[in-house]
N, C-alpha and C positions, 0 to 999 in steps of 0.2 A: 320657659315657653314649651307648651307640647306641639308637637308634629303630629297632625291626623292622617294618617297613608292608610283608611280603615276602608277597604271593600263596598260597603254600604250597611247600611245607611255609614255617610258619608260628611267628610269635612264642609262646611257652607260658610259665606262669607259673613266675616263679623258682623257686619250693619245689617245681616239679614236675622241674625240671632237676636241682635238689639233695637230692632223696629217690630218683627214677630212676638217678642217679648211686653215690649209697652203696648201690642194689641191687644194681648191676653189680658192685658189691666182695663182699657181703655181703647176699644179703638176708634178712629177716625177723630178722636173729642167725643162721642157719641153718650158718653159714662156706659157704654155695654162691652163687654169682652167680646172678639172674633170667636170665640167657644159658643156662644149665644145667642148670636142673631138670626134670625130666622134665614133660611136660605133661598126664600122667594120675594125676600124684599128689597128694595132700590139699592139700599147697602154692601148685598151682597152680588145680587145684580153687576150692580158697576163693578167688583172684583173680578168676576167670572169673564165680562166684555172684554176687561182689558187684558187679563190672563192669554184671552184667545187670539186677542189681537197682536199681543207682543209676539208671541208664536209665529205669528204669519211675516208679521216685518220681520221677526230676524233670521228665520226661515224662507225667504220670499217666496209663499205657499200661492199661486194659480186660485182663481175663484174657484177651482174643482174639488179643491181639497178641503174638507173639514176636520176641524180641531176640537179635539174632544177631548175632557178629564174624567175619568173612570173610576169606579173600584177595583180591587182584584189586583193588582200588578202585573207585572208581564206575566206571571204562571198563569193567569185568566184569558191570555191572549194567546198562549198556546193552544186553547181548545175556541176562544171565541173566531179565530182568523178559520181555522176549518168549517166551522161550525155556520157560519155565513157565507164562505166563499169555495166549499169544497162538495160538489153532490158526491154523493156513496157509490156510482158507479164511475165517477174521473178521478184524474190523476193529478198530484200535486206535488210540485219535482223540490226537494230540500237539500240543503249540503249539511252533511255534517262535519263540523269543527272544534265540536268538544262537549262539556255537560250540558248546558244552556240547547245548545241547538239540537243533542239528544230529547231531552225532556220534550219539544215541541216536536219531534217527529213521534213520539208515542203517543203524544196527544192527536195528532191528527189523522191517524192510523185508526181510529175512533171513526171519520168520518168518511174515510174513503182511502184511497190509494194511494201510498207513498212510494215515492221513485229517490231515489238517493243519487244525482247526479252528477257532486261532487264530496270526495272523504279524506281528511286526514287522520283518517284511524290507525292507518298505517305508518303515521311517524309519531303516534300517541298524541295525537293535536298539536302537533309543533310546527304545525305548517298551515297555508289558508290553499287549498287546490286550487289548482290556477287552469286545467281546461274544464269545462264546464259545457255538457249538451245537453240543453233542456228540450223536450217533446215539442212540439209547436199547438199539440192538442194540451198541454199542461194549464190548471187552470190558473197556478199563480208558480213561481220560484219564491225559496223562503230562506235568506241567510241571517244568522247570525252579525252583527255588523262589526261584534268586538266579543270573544270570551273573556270573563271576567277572571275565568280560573285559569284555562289554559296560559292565557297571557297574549293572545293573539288576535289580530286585527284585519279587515278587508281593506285596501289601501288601493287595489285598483278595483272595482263595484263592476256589478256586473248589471250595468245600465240597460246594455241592449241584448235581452237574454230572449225577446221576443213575445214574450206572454206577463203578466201585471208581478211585478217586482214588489216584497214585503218583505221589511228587515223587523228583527228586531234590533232596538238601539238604546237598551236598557244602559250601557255603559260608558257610551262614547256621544249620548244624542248632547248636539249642540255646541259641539269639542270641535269640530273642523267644519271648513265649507264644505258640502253637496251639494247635488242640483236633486233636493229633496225631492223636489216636483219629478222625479223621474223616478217618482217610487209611486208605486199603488196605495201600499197600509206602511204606514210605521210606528209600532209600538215601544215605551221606555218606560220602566218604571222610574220614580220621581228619586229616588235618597240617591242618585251617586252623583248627579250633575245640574239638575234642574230643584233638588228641593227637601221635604222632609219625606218618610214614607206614606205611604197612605193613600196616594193616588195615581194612577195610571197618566200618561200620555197618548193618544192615540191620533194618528194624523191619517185620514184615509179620503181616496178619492172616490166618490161618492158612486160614481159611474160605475163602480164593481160590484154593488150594492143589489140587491133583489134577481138573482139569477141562479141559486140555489130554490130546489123545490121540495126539500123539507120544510118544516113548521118548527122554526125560532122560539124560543120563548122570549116570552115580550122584554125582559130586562138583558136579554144577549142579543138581540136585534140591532145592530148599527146603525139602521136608516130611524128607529126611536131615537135612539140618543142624538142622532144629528138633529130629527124635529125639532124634539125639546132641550136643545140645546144644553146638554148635558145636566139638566136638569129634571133626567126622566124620573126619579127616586132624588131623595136629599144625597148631595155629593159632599167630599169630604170635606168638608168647609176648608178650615183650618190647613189643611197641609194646600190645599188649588190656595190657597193666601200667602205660604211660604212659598210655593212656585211663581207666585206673581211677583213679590219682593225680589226674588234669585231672578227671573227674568229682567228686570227693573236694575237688579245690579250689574248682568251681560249688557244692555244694551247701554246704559253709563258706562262701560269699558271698555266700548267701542265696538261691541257685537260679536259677532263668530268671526270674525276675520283677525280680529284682535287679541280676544281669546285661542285661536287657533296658533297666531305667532307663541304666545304665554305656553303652551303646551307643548309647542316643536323645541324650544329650549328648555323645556322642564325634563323630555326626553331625551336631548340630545347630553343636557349634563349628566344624564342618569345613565344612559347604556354607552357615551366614553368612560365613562368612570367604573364600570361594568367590565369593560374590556379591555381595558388595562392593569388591571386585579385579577392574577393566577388563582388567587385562593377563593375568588367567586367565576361561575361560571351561569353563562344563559341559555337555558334548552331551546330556547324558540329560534326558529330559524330567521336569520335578521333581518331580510326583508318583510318580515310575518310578524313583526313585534309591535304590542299594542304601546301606543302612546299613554293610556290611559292607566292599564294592570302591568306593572313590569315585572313578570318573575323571575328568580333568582337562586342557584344553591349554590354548594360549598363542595371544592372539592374532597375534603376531607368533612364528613358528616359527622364525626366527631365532636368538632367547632361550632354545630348549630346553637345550641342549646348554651355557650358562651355568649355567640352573638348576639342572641334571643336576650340574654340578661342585660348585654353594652344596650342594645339598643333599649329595652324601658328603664332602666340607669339615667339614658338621655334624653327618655318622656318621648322616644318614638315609636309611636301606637301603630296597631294595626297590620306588624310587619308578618308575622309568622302565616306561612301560605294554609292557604285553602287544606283541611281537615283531610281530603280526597286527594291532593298530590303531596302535601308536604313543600319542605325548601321556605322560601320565602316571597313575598310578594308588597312592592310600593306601590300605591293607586294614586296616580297624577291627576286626579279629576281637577275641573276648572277653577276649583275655590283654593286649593292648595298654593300655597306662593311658591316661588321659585328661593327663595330663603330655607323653605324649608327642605329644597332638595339639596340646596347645597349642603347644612347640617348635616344630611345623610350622607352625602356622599364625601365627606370629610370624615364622616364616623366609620364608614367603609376604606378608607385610607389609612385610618389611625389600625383599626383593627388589622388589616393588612400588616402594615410593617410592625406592629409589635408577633407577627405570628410568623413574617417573611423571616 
């Protein structure tokens, strides 16, 4: 059996592999493939309706918020969230928490004025800042909701920040209850929790819309996309198909609340067994550790590059961290069984005592 712990694109549940599959043959009975059907006809239609709808139930999204599938992935909503919501002479307050939420303050540095109002640069992202004073003249606050690399997570949100709240939630969207609705924009790309690559998530309150007095171009315009209902250009057919499926299989599991127990024990087996083991150690400070990316070194770095071989030895993929920090990193996203965290963290036991 292999263990997918792979960053993204990402482990997805079997039956979504195996109904995506037979649509590529066949789908709906139609004798045409999901690759091929026109994307403005009833066929696809009905995918896209219910895509957006499932969002909202399991999300319980306010009639204010619309739901939108995009191109681009999150690095397109680093410059499209300014680019809409930021005039060149205000201010747009961000924190910074590691690479992800870098990349989106240079991008919006582009469009106007970046305020940094919270940083853990100074503990090298091993922390999520915890006081926070946004301007009350700020046009939006912008966090990160999960680093994928760092390994770190916002666990208490910063709801009432005073001016329109936007996460990104490329990593963690869908993993635990919010009260989304007390967000402004939320943008995720699809391969770590909701889908295959290829298309955007975007969930934004419509009211924040048209109050920038630059000139948009017509395909990064938000208030298009909402018209036409994300069907302002051909959207990615195919992968908005495997996010309806992977939706289709959260709200069979009994939804976010369900899903969210599945992941508090996926982490909880994962970072005891973490801190019980001298010969691995966690940088992240543990109230700060993400459910979703667990990273991990060794105290003797010597050992990596053993471990590295036990674990594809044991067909566990996707362990060796991020190219930019090093160590190592498990990704618990929603599709991952808790099976497969125990294997690991038995293989992190074995290796232990044959090295204690």
């Amino acid at each position: 059996m292999i263990h997918n712990f792979n960053a993204g694109p990402s482990v997805l549940p079997k039956e979504v592999f195996e109904q995506a599959s037979q649509a590529v043959l066949d789908f709906n009975n139609t004798g045409l493939s999901i690759l091929e059907i026109g994307h403005r006809t009833p066929l696809f239609e009905a995918v896209m309706d219910e895509a957006r709808s499932l969002v909202k139930e399991l999300m319980q999204l306010d009639n204010d918020h619309e739901v939108l599938f995009l191109h681009g992935g999150a690095t397109t909503q680093f410059m499209q969230v300014p680019m809409n919501l930021l005039n060149e002479n205000d201010i747009a307050a961000y924190t910074e928490t590691g690479t992800w939420a870098g990349k989106a303050i240079k991008e919006a540095k582009l469009f106007g004025h970046v305020e940094i109002v919270g940083s853990s640069k100074d503990t090298n992202y091993t922390t999520i800042p915890k006081d926070i004073s946004v301007t009350p003249t700020a046009s939006y606050l912008h966090i990160t909701s999960n680093e994928t690399i760092a390994g770190t997570q916002w666990h208490q949100l910063p709801y009432d920040c005073g001016v329109p709240l936007v996460a990104d939630m490329s990593s963690d969207i869908l993993s635990r209850r919010l009260d989304f609705n007390k967000f402004d924009l939320i943008y995720a790309g699809a391969q770590k929790n909701m889908g295959a690559a290829g298309v955007n998530l975007v969930i934004i309150n419509k009211n924040i819309t048209g109050k920038v007095n630059r000139n948009i171009p017509t395909i990064l315009d938000y208030r298009n996309h909402i018209k036409e209902g994300s069907m302002l250009n051909t959207p990615p057919v195919f992968a908005v198909y495997v996010v309806l499926l992977t939706l289709r299989w959260l709200k069979k599991m009994g939804g976010v609340s369900a899903v969210e127990q599945l992941n508090d024990a996926k982490a909880k087996l994962f970072y005891e067994t973490l801190d019980s083991l001298p010969l691995f150690k966690g940088p992240v400070a543990r109230e700060d550790r993400s459910r979703m990316n667990a990273v991990f070194i060794m105290e003797d770095p010597t050992l990596e590059k053993e471990f590295l071989d036990q674990c594809k030895n044991e067909k566990m993929i996707g362990v060796k961290g991020h190219r930019s920090v090093g160590g190592f990193r498990v990704s618990l996203y929603n599709a991952l069984t808790i099976e497969s965290v125990k294997a690991f963290t038995e293989l992190m036991k074995e290796f232990a005592r044959k090295k204690g």
